[in-house]
C-alpha positions, 0 to 999 in steps of 0.5 A: 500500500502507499502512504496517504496524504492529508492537509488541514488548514487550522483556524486563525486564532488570536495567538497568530495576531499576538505573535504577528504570524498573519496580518490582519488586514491581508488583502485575500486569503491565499490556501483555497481548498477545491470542492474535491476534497483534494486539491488545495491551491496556493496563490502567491503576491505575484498572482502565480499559483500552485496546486497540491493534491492530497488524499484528503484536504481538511478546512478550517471548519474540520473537527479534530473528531473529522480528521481522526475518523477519516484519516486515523481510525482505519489504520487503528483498526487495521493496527489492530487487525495485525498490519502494521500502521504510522500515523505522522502528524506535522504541525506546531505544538498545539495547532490543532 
């Protein structure tokens, strides 16, 4: 089997205003997620673009009960079954 792939793009929370991490006033949002459910879209100052395709894309209105239920539990459960299973999860402490 091949790996999945998943992205999730956290909410913005009052933390990333504090820290200067987002600018308020952001002319537009630039990570928009096609109503596919795989492909999410960068657009850069410089109006050039980029499309990434994933095995599950995740917005800001995913639950973490959502992200588990679809991308974790079948590998617990297969774990469970006797197969092996690696769950990585890349983010900053706390992200969501």
């Amino acid at each position: 089997s091949r790996p999945i792939v998943c992205a999730r793009l956290r909410p913005i929370i009052e933390e990333d205003f504090r820290q200067a991490n987002v600018v308020k006033a952001a002319p537009h949002v630039c990570v928009h997620f096609k109503k596919d459910g795989q492909t999410i879209k960068i657009l850069h100052d410089d109006s050039t673009q980029k499309l990434f395709r994933m095995d599950y894309t995740f917005d800001v209105s995913a639950t973490q009960t959502e992200v588990y239920n679809t991308v974790v539990r079948p590998i617990v459960q297969d774990v469970l079954r006797g197969c092996n299973g690696t769950v990585l999860a890349y983010g900053p402490t706390a992200a969501g």
